[in-house]
C-alpha positions as CSV (number, residue, x, y, z in Angstrom):
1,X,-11.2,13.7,-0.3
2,X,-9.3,10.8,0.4
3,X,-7.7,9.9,-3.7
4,X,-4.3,9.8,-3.4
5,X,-2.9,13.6,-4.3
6,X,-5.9,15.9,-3.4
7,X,-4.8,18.4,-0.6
8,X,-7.5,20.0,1.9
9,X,-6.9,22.5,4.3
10,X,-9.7,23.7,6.5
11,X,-10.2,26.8,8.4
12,X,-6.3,26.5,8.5
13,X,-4.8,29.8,11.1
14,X,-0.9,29.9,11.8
15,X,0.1,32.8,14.4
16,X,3.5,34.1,15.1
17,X,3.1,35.9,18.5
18,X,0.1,38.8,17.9
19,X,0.5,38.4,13.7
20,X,-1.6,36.6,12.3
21,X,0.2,35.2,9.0
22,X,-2.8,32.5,7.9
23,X,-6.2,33.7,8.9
24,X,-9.3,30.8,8.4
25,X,-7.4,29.4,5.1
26,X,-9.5,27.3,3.2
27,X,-8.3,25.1,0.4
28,X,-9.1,22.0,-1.9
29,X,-6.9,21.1,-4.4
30,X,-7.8,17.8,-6.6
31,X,-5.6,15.3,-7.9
32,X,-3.8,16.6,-11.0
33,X,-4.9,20.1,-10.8
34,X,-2.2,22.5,-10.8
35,X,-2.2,25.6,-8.4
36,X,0.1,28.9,-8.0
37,X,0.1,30.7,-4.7
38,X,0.0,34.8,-5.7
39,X,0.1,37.5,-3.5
40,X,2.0,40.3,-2.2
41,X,4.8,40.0,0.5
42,X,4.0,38.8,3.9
43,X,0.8,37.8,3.0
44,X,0.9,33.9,4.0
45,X,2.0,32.0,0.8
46,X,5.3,30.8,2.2
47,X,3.5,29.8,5.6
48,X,0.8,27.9,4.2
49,X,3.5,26.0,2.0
50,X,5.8,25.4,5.2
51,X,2.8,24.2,7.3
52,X,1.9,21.7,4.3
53,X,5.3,20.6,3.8
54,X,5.2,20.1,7.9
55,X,8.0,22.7,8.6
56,X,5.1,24.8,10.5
57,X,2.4,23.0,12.3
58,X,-1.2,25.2,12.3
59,X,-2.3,26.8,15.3
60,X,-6.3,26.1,14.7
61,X,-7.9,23.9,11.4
62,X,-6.7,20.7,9.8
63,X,-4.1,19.9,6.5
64,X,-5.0,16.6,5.1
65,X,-3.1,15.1,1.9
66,X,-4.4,11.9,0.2
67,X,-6.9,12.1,3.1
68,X,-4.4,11.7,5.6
69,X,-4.5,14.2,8.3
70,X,-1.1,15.3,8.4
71,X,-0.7,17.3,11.6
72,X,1.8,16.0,13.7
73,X,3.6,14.0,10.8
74,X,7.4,15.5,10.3
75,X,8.4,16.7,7.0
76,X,9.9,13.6,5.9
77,X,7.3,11.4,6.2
78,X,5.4,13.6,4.4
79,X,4.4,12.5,0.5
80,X,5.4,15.9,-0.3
81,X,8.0,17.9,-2.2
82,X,9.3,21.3,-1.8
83,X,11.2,23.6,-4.4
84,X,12.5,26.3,-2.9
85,X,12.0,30.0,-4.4
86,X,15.4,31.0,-5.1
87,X,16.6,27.8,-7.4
88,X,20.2,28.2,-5.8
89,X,20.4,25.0,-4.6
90,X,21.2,24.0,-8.3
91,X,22.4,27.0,-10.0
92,X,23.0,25.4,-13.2
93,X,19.1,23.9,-14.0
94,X,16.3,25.8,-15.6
95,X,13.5,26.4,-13.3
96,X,12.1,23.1,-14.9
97,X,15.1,21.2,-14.5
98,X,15.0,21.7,-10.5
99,X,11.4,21.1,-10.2
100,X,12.0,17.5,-12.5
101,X,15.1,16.7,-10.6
102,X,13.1,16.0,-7.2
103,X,10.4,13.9,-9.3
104,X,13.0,11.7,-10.7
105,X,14.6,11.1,-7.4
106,X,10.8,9.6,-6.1
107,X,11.1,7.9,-10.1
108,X,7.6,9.9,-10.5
109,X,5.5,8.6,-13.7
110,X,5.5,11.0,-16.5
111,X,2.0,9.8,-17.1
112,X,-1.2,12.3,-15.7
């Protein structure tokens, strides 16, 4: 997968001590598709998004975005975006509003 967008992570496993908080994660996501992350507490959604975003590196397996393999790369040279659960941060958008807000600031296309 190497178009610009897709995300893979392969046989991705993130430890903290003796818990195991990712365990063989396996994902593709292609350009333009759309994915939510559901699941009950503790279960690994918030570590899989850190360790894409590049505020967690994985302890075994491989992120790659737009191809790229990613490990090693700090967050800010990362062509990704993060929107934090609680929309605090702006307390006066819509939930839309703060997700836009970061896609203006990188003038993203409106165009699919």
């Amino acid at each position: 997968m190497s178009e610009r967008g897709g995300v893979e992570l392969t046989d991705v496993t993130k430890r903290f001590g003796t818990m195991v908080a990712v365990d063989r994660l396996n994902l593709h996501v292609q350009p333009g598709e759309f994915l939510s992350l559901l699941g009950p507490s503790g279960c690994g959604k918030t570590t899989t998004l850190r360790m894409l975003a590049g505020f967690e590196q994985p302890d075994e397996g491989f992120i790659r975005i737009s191809g790229e393999y990613v490990q090693g790369i700090p967050p800010y040279k990362r062509d990704v975006n993060t929107v934090f659960q609680h929309y605090g941060l702006f307390p006066h958008m819509t939930v839309a509003e703060n997700v836009a807000y970061g896609l203006r600031q990188k003038r993203a296309s409106n165009s699919g």
